[in-house]
LODREN-204216 format. One record per residue (C-alpha): residue in one letter; x, y, z. Coordinates in pm, 1 decimal, padded with zeros to 6 digits. Each point is the difference from the previous one (the first is absolute). Example, Ala and Ser with C-alpha at 12.3 -4.5 7.8 and 13.67 -1.06 7.14 Angstrom:
# residues 2
PT   r          x          y          z
PT   a    01230.0   -00450.0    00780.0
PT   s    00137.0    00344.0   -00066.0
END
This chain:
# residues 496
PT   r          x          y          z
PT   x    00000.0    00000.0    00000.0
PT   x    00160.3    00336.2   -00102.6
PT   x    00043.7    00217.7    00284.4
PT   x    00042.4    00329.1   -00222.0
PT   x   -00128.7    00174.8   -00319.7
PT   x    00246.7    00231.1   -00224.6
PT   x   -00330.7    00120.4   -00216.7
PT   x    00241.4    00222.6   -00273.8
PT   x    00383.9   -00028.9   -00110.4
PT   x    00064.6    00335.8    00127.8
PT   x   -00138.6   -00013.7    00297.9
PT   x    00234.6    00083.1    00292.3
PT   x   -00222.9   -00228.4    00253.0
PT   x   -00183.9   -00326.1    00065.9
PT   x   -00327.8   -00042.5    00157.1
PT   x   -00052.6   -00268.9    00236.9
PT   x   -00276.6   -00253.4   -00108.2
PT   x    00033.6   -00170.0    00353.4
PT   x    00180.2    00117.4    00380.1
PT   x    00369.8    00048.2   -00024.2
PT   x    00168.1   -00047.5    00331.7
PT   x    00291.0    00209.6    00034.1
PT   x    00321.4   -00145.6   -00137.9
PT   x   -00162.0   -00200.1   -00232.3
PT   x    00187.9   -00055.8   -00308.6
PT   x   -00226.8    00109.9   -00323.2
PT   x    00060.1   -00085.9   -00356.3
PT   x   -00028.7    00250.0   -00291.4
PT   x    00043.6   -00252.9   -00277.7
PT   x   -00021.8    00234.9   -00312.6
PT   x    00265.1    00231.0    00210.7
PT   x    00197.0   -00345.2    00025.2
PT   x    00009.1    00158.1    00382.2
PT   x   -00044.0   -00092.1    00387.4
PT   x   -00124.3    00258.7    00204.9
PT   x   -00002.9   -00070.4    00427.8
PT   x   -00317.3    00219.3    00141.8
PT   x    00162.4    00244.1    00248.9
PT   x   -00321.0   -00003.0    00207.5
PT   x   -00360.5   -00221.8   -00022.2
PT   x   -00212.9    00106.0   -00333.4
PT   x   -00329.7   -00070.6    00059.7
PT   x   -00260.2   -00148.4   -00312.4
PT   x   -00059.0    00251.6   -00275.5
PT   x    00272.4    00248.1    00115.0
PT   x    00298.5    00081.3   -00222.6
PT   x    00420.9   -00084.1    00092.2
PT   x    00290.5    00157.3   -00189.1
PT   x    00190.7   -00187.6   -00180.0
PT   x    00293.9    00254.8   -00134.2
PT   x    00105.9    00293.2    00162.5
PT   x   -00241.9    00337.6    00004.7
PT   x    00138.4    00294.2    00115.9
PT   x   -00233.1    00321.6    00160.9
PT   x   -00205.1    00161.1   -00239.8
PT   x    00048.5   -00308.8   -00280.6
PT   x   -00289.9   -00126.4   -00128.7
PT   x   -00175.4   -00332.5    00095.5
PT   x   -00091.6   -00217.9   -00288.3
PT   x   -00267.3   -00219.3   -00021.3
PT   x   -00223.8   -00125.0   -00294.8
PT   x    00275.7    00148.2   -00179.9
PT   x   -00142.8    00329.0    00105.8
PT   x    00126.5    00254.4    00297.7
PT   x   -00207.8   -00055.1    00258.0
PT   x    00186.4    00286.2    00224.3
PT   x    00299.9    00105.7    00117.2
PT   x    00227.8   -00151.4    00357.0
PT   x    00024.5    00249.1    00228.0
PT   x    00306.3   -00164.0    00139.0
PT   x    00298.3   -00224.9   -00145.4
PT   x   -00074.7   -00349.1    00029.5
PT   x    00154.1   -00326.1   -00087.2
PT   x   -00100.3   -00354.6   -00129.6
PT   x   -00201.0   -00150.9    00217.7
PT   x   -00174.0    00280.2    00147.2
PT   x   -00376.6    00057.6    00079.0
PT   x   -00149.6    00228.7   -00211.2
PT   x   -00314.3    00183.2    00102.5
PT   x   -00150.4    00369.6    00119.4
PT   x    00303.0    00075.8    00261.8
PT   x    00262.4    00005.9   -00308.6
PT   x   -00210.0    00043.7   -00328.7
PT   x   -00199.5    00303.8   -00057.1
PT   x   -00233.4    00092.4   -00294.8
PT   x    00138.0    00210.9   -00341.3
PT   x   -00361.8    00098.7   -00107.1
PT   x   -00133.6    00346.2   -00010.7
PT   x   -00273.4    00211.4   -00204.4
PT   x   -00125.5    00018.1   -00331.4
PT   x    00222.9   -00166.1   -00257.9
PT   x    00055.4    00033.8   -00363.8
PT   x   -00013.3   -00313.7   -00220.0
PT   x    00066.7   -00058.4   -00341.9
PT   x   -00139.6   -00285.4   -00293.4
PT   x    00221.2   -00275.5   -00078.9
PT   x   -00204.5   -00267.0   -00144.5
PT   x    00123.5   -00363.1    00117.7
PT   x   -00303.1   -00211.1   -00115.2
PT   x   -00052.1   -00355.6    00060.8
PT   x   -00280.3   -00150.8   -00146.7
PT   x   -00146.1   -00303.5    00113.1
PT   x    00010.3   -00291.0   -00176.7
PT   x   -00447.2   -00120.2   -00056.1
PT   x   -00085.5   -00289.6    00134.3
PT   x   -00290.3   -00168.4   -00056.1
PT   x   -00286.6    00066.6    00285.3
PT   x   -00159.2   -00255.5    00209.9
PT   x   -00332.5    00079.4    00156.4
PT   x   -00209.5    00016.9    00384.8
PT   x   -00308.0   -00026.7    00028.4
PT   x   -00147.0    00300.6    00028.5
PT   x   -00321.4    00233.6    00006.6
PT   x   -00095.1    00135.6   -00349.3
PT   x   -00189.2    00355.8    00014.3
PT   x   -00266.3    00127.6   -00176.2
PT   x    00248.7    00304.2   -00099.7
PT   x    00240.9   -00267.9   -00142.4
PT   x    00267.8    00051.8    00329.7
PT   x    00113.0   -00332.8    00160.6
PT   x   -00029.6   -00030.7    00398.3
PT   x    00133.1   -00241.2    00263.2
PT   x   -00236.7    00035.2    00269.4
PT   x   -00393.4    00034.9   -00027.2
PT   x   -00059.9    00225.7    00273.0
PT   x   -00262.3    00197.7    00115.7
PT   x    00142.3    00396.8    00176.1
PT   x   -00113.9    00243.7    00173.7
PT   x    00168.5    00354.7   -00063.8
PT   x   -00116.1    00305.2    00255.7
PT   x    00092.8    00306.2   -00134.0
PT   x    00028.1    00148.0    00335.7
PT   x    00131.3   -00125.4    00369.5
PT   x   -00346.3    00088.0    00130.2
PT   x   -00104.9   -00313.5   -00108.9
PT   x    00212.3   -00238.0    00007.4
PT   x   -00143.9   -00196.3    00284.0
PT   x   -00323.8   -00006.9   -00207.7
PT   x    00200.9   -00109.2   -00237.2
PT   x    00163.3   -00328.2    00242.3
PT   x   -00386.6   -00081.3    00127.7
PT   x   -00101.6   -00081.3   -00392.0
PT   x    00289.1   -00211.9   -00012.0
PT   x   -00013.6   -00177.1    00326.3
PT   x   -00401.7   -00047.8   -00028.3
PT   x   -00035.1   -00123.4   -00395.0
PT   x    00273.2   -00232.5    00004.6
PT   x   -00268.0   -00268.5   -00079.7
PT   x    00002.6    00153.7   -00351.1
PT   x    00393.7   -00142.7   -00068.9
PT   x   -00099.5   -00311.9   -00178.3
PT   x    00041.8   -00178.4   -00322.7
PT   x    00257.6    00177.7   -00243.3
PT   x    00021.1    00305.7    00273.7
PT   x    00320.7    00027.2    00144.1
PT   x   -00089.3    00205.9    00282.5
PT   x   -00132.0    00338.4    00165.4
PT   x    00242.5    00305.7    00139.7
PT   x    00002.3    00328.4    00052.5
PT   x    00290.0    00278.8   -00006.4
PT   x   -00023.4    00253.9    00284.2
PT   x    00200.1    00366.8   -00008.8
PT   x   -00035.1    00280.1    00170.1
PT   x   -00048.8    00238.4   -00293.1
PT   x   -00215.0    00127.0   -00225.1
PT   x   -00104.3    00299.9    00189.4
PT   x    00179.4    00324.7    00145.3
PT   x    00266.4   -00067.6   -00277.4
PT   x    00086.0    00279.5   -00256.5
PT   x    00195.1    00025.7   -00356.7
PT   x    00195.5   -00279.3   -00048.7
PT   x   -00091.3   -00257.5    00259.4
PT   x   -00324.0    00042.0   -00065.2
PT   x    00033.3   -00096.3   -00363.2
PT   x    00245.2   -00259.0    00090.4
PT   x   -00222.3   -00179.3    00237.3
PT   x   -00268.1    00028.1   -00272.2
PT   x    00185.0   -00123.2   -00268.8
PT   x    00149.5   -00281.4    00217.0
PT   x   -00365.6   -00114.4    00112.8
PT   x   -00128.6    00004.9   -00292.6
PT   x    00302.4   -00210.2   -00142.1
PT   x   -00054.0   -00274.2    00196.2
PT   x   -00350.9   -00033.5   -00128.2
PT   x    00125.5   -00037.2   -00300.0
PT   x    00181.0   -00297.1    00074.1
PT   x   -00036.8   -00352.7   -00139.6
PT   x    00038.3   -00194.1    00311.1
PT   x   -00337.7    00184.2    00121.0
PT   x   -00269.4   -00173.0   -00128.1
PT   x   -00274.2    00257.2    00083.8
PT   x    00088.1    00323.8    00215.1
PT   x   -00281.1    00153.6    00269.3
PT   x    00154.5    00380.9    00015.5
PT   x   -00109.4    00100.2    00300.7
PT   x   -00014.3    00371.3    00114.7
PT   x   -00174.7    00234.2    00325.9
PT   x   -00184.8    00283.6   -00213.9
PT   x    00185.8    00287.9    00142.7
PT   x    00368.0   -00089.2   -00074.9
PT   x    00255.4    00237.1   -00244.2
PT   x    00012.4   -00341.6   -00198.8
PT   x   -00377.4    00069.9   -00209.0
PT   x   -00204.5   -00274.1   -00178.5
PT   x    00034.5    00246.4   -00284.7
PT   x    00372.0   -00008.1    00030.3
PT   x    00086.6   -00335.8    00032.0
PT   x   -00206.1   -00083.2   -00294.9
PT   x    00181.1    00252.2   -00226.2
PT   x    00344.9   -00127.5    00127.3
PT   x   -00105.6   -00392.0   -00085.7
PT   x   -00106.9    00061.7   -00318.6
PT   x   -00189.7   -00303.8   -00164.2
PT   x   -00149.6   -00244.4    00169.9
PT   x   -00207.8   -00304.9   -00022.8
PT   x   -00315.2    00090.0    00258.3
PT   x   -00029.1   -00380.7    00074.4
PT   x    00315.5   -00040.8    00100.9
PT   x    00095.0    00327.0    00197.8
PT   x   -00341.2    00185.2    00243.9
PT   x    00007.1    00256.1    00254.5
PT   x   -00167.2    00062.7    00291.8
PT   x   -00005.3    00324.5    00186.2
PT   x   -00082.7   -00077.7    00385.0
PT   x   -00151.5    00357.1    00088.6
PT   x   -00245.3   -00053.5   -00308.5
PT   x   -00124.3   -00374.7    00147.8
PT   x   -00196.0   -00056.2    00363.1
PT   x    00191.3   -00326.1    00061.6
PT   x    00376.4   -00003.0   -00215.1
PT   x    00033.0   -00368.2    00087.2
PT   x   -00329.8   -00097.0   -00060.4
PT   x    00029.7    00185.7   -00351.5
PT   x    00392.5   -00118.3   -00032.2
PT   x   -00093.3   -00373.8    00036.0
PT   x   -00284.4    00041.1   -00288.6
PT   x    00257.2    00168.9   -00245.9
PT   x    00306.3   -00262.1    00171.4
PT   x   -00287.8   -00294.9   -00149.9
PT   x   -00035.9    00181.1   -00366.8
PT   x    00421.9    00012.5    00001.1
PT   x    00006.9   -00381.4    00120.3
PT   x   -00228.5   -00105.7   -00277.7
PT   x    00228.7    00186.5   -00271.9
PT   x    00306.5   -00118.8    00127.0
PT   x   -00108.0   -00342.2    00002.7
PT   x   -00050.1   -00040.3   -00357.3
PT   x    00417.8   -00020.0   -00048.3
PT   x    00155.0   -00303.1   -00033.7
PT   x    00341.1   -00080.8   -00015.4
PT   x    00182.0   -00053.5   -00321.2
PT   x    00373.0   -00075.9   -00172.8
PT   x    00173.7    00352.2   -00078.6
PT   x    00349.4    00076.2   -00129.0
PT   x    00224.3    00105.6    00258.6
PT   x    00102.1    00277.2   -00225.8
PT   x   -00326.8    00174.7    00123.2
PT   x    00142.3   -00023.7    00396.1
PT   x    00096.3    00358.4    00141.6
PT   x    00219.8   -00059.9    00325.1
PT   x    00151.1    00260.0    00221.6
PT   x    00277.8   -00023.6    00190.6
PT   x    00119.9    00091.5    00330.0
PT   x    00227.3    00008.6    00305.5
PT   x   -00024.5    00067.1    00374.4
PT   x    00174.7   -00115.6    00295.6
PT   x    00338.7   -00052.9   -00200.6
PT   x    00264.9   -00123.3    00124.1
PT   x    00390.5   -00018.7   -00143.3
PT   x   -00121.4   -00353.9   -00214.4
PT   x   -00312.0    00214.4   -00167.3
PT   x    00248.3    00114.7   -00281.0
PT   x    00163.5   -00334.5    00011.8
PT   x   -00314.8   -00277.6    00000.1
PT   x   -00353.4    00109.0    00008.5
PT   x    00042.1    00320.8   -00251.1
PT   x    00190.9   -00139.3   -00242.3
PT   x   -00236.3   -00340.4   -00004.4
PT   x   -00298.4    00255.2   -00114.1
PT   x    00224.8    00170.7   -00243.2
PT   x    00057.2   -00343.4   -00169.0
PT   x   -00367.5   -00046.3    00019.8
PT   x   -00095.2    00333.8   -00155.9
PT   x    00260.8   -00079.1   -00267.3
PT   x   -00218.8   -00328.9   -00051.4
PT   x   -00346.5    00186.0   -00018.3
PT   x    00144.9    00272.5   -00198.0
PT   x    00116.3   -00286.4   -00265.8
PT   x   -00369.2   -00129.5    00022.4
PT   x   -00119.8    00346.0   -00090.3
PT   x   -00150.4    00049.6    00347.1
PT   x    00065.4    00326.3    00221.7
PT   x    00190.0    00111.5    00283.4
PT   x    00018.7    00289.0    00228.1
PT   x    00283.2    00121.0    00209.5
PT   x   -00095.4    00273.3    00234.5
PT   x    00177.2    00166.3    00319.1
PT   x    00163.8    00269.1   -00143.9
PT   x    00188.2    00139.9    00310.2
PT   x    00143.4   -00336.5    00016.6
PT   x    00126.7    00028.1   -00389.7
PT   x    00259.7    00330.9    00100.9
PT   x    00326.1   -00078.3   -00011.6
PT   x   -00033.9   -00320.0   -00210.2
PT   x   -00166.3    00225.7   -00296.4
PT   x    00291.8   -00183.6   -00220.4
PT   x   -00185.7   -00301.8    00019.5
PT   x   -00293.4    00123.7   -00151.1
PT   x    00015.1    00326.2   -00271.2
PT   x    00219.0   -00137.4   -00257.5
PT   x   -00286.3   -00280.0   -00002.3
PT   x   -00267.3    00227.1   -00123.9
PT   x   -00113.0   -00115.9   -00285.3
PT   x    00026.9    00384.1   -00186.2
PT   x    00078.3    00356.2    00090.6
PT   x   -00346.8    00065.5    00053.8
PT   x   -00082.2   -00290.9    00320.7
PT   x    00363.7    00155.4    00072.5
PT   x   -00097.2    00336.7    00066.8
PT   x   -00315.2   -00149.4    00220.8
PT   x    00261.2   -00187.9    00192.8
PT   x    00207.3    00306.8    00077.2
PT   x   -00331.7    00178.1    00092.1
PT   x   -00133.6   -00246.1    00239.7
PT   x    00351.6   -00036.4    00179.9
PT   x    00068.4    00352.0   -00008.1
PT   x   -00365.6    00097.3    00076.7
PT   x    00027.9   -00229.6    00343.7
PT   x    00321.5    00158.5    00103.4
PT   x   -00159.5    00322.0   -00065.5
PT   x   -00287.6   -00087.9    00255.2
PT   x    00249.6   -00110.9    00253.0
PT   x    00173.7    00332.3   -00025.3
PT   x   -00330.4    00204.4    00002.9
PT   x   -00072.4   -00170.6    00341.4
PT   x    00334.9    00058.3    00102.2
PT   x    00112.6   -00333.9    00009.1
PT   x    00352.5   -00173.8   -00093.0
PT   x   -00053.5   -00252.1   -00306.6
PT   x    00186.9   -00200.2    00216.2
PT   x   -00200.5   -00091.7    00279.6
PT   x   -00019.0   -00340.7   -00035.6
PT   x    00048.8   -00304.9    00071.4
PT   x   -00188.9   -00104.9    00287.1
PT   x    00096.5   -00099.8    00330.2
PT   x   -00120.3   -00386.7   -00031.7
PT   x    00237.3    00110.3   -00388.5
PT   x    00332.9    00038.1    00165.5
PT   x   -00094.8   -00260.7    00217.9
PT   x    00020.3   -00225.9   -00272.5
PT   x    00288.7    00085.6   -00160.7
PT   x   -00123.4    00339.8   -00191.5
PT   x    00228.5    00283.7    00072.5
PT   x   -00043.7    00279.7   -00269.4
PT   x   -00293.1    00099.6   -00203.7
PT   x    00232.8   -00108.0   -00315.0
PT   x    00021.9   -00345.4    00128.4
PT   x   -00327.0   -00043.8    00052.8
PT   x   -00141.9    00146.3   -00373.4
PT   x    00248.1   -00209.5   -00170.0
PT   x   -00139.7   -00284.3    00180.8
PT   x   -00348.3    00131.9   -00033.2
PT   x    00011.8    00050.8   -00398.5
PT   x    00126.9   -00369.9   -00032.5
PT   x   -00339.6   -00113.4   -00015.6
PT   x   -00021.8    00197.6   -00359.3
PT   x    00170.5   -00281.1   -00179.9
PT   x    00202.0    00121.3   -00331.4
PT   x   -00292.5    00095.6   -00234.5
PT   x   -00043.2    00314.1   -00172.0
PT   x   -00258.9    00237.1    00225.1
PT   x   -00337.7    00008.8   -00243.5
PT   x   -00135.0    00326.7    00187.0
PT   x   -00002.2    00205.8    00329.2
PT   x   -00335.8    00053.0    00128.5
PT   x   -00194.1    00192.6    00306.1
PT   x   -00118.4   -00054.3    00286.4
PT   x   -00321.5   -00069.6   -00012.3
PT   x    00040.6   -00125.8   -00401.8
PT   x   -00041.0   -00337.3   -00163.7
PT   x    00240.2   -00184.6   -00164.8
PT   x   -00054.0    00020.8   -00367.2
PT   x    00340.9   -00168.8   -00175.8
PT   x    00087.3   -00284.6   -00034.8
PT   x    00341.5   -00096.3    00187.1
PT   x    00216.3    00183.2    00338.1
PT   x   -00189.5    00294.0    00129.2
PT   x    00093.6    00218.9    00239.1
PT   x   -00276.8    00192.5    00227.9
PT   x    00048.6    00327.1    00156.9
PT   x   -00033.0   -00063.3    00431.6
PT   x    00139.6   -00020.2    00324.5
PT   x    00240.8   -00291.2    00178.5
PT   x   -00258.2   -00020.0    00260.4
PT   x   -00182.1   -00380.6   -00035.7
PT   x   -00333.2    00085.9    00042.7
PT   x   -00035.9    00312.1   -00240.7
PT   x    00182.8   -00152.0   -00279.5
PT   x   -00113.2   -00349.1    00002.6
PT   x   -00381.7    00202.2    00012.6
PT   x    00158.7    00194.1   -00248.0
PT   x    00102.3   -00327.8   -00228.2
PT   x   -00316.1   -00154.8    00078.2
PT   x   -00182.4    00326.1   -00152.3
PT   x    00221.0   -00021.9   -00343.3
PT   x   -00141.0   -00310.6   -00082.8
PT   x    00231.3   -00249.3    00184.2
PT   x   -00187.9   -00343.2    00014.0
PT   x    00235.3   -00100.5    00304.3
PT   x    00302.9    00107.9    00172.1
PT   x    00331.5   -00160.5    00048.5
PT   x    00182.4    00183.5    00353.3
PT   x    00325.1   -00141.2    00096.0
PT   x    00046.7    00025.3    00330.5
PT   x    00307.0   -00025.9    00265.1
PT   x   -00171.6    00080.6    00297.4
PT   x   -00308.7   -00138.8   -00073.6
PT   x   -00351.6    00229.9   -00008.8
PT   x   -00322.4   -00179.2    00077.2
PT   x   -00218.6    00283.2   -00231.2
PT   x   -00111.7   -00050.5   -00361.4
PT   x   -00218.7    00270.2   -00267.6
PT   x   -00300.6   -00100.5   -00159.5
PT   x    00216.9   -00168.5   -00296.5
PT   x    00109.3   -00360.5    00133.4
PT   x    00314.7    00064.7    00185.7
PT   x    00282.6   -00271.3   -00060.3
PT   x    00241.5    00018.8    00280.5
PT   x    00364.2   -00052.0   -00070.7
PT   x    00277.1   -00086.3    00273.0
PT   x    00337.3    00079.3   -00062.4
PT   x    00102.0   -00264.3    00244.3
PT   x   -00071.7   -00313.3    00121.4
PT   x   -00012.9    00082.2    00367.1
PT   x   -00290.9    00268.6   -00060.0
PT   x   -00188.2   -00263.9   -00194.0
PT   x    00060.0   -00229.2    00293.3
PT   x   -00154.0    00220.9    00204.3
PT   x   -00256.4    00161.1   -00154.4
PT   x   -00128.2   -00237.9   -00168.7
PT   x   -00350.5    00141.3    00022.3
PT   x    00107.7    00294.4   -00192.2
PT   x    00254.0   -00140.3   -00247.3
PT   x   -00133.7   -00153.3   -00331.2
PT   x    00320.8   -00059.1   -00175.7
PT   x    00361.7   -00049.3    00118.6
PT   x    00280.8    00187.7   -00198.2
PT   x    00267.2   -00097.3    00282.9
PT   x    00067.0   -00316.3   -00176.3
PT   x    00223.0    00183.8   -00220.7
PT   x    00210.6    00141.1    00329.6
PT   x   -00015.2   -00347.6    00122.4
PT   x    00141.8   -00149.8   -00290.2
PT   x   -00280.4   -00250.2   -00135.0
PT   x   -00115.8    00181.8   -00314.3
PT   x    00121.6    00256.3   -00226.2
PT   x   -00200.0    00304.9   -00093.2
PT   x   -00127.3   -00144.2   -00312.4
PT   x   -00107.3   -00288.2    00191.6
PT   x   -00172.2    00188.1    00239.9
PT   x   -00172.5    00266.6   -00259.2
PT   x   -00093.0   -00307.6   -00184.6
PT   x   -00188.4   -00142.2    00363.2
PT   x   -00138.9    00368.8    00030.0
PT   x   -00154.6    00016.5   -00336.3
PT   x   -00173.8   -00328.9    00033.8
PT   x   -00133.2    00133.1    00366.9
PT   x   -00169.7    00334.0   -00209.7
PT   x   -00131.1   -00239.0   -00244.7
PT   x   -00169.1   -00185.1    00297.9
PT   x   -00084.3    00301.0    00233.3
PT   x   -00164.5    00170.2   -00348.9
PT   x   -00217.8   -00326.4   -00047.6
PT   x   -00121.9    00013.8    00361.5
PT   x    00238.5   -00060.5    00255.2
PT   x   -00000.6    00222.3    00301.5
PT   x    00266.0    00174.4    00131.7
PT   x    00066.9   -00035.4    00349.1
PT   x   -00160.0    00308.7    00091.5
PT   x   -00306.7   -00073.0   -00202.6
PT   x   -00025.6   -00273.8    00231.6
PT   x   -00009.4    00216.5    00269.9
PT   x   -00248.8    00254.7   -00157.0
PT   x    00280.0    00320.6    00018.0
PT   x    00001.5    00210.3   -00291.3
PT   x   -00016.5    00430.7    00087.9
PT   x    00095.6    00357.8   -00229.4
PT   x    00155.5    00226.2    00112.2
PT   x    00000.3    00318.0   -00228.2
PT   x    00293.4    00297.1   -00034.7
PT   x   -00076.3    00300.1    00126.0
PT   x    00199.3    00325.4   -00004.7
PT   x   -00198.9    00326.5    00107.1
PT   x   -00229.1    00124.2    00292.0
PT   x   -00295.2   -00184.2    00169.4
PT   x   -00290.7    00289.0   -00001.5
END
C-alpha cells in the first residue's frame, strides 16, 4: 500500500495517502528518491520532498499552491504555520485555446421518466414550492398528511421551505423568484403545488410571469389567504397532481440525455487526489456519451483558473469565464472580504492549507473536456457537454443552485462527510475509506479505494458510472432513504 502521492513532476511535495510516523522512510519513485519525515504527517496533508526556501513557492498539481513562510527541508510538515496564500484581487486572463475533445462513445440507457415536454426525468415526484417562509409549515402539513397519495409510479411527496420571498428588494428578490420558479421547472417534479400567503412581495402575478409556460395539469397554485381551510383545499389540488403524475411510466433513455452536477464539501487533502478526480473521469465518460455536466463553486475555482480557461471551448464562453470569476471576486471585495478566506476549519483539518490547494483540488472533478458554456445562477443547462454555473462554495446554495439548472442528480465528494442532500438525488462520495467506514449511512460510493491501493481511477470512475446508471433507474441514495433533501437560496442585500 503506497504511503504517499507525488500528483505532478514538478511538484516540490508529497501528500500522504495514509499516517506517516515520524522518521519514516518515504519513497519518491519518479524522483528515484527517499525522503525520512522530520515530524508525523497526518492523512491528506502534504511533506517536502526537496528543499524550499522562505518565500519559494509550493507546488502541487503542478500548480503553486502558495508560498513557505520559512526554509524547510525534506521531510518536513507542510501546512498553515509555514505556507501562506499568493492570491489577491481581480486578475487579468488571457485565451489560449488547449482543446481536448472527447472521443463519442456510444450511449447506454436508465430507465427513466419521459415528459410530456419531451425532457427525461429520474424521479416521479410530486413538490411543493412556497413562495414565501410564511408558509412553509403549511407547506410540511400537506406533505406529512397526503402521503397516502405516493403510490404506483409516484416516487414521493416533499416540500422546500425558505425564509424568503417577502421583505426582499432588487436583486434577491428576483433571484429568489427566478430560483423558485426554476425548480418547478424541473423534470424530477412530476407535478408542482406552488404554494403562496396572499400578502407576500413574491405575487401570483409575478411568479407566473417569471415561469413562463406551463402545463396547468401539471403545475397549480393555491393562495392560503384566498381559501377558508389551505389544507383542506391543498389536499384536493395535492389529489388532481397525484392523478397526473401517475400516468408516467418508466422507460429506456440514452444516457446522453443525463444532466449531473457536481460538487464538493467537507474536503479533505485526498479530495484532489481520489474522490474529485473519480467524477472528473466520470464527466469525461458522460461528456463522450453526449450527456452534460456542471461544475459550480466558483470561489473554490481562484487560484486554479489554469485548469479551466484555456478549456473554453471559444473566446466567447472565455470571456463568460473571466466574468463569472472576476464578477465573484468583485462581490467579495464589495463586502470587504479577502478572496482568500477559505478553506474551512474541518479544510485544514484535513490536509487543506491554502485556498490554491484546495481549487486545484476542487476543479479536478471537471475532467479534461472542452467547457460547452457558462451559465447563471438560477439558469438551465442548455449545451450539450462541461458546464460551468455561476454560485457560491457553500453546499447547500449551490447544490440548490445545480438542482435548479436542470441537474437530474448530484455527485458531492466528500472528506468529512455531510449528512444533507438538494432536491436532485445526492450521490455521496468519500475520499477515504475510514469516512465510508464510518458513515456509512451517509456515504453511497467509496473513492478511498484508490488511496488504499485496490483500484485505479479508471476503475473506480468505471464503478461510479455504473452506480448513476442505477441511482437514475431508481435507486435511492442514502439520504433519499432517510427522506433529507432542503434549498437553500443566495442572498446578497437587505431584509425589509
Amino acid at each position: 500500500m503506497p504511503l504517499t502521492i507525488h500528483i505532478n513532476p514538478k511538484d516540490n511535495v508529497v501528500v500522504a495517502l495514509h499516517p506517516i510516523a515520524k522518521g519514516t522512510a518515504v519513497q519518491v519513485p519518479d524522483l528515484g528518491c527517499t525522503v525520512v519525515a522530520a515530524e508525523d504527517i497526518p492523512q491528506g496533508h502534504k511533506m517536502a520532498i526537496a528543499p524550499i526556501k522562505a518565500g519559494e513557492n509550493v507546488i502541487k498539481y503542478g500548480f503553486a499552491i502558495g508560498h513557505a513562510t520559512a526554509d524547510a527541508q525534506p521531510g518536513s510538515w507542510m501546512h498553515t504555520h509555514n505556507i501562506k496564500t499568493n492570491l489577491s484581487g481581480e486578475m487579468e486572463y488571457s485565451y489560449h485555446p488547449n482543446l481536448h475533445p472527447l472521443e463519442q462513445v456510444e450511449p447506454e440507457t436508465f430507465l427513466g421518466y419521459r415528459r410530456k415536454d419531451g425532457r427525461a426525468a429520474i424521479r416521479n415526484e410530486i413538490w411543493i414550492i412556497p413562495t414565501v417562509g410564511c408558509v412553509n409549515d403549511c407547506a410540511k402539513a400537506l406533505v406529512n398528511q397526503n402521503q397516502e397519495l405516493v403510490t404506483g409510479t409516484i416516487d414521493g411527496l416533499y416540500t422546500f421551505t425558505h425564509p424568503f420571498g417577502c421583505s426582499q428588494t432588487g436583486h434577491d428578490h428576483a433571484q429568489t423568484r427566478k430560483l423558485l420558479a426554476a425548480l418547478c421547472r424541473h423534470p424530477n417534479a412530476g407535478a408542482v403545488l406552488v404554494l403562496s400567503l396572499g400578502c407576500e412581495n413574491l405575487t401570483h402575478d409575478q411568479f407566473v410571469a417569471e415561469l413562463g409556460d406551463y402545463d396547468p395539469d401539471r403545475v397549480k397554485f393555491l393562495t392560503c389567504q384566498e381559501v377558508d381551510d389551505e389544507l383542506v383545499a391543498g389536499r384536493e389540488i395535492l389529489k388532481e397532481l397525484a392523478a397526473y403524475a401517475g400516468q408516467f411510466k418508466r422507460e429506456p433513455i440514452p444516457a446522453s440525455e443525463l444532466v449531473v452536477g457536481m460538487k464538493c464539501g467537507g474536503s479533505d487533502g485526498l479530495s484532489g487526489i481520489t474522490a474529485n478526480p473519480t467524477i472528473g473521469r466520470f464527466s469525461d465518460m458522460l461528456g463522450a456519451r453526449g450527456g452534460s455536466t456542471v461544475l459550480t463553486e466558483v470561489p473554490e475555482m481562484f487560484g486554479a483558473e489554469g485548469f479551466l480557461m484555456d478549456r473554453c471551448q471559444n473566446q466567447e464562453v472565455f470571456e463568460k469565464a473571466v466574468q463569472m470569476i472576476n464578477g465573484f471576486k468583485a462581490y467579495f471585495i464589495a463586502h470587504n472580504e479577502v478572496v482568500y478566506d477559505n478553506p474551512s476549519p474541518g479544510n485544514k483539518q484535513g490536509g487543506i492549507t491554502t485556498l490554491e490547494d484546495k481549487s486545484c483540488g476542487c476543479v479536478q472533478k471537471g475532467g479534461t473536456a472542452p467547457i460547452m458554456d457558462v451559465i447563471g445562477y438560477g439558469d438551465a443547462v442548455t449545451t450539450k457537454g462541461l458546464n460551468m454555473l455561476y454560485g457560491p462554495g457553500n453546499d447547500l446554495v449551490s447544490a440548490t443552485a445545480l438542482t435548479a439548472a436542470g441537474a437530474h442528480m448530484i455527485l458531492f465528494s466528500t472528506g468529512r462527510g455531510t449528512p444533507f442532500a438538494a432536491p436532485a438525488p445526492t450521490i455521496k462520495i468519500s475520499t477515504n475509506s475510514q469516512l465510508a467506514a464510518k458513515k456509512s449511512s451517509w456515504i453511497d460510493f467509496n473513492a478511498g479505494v484508490i488511496a488504499d491501493g485496490e483500484k485505479t481511477i479508471d476503475e473506480t470512475a468505471a464503478d461510479l458510472y455504473s452506480l448513476v446508471l442505477a441511482t437514475a433507474s431508481g435507486r435511492l441514495t442514502k439520504a433519499e432513504q432517510k427522506g433529507f433533501r432542503e434549498i437553500s437560496i443566495f442572498k446578497d442585500g437587505v431584509v425589509l
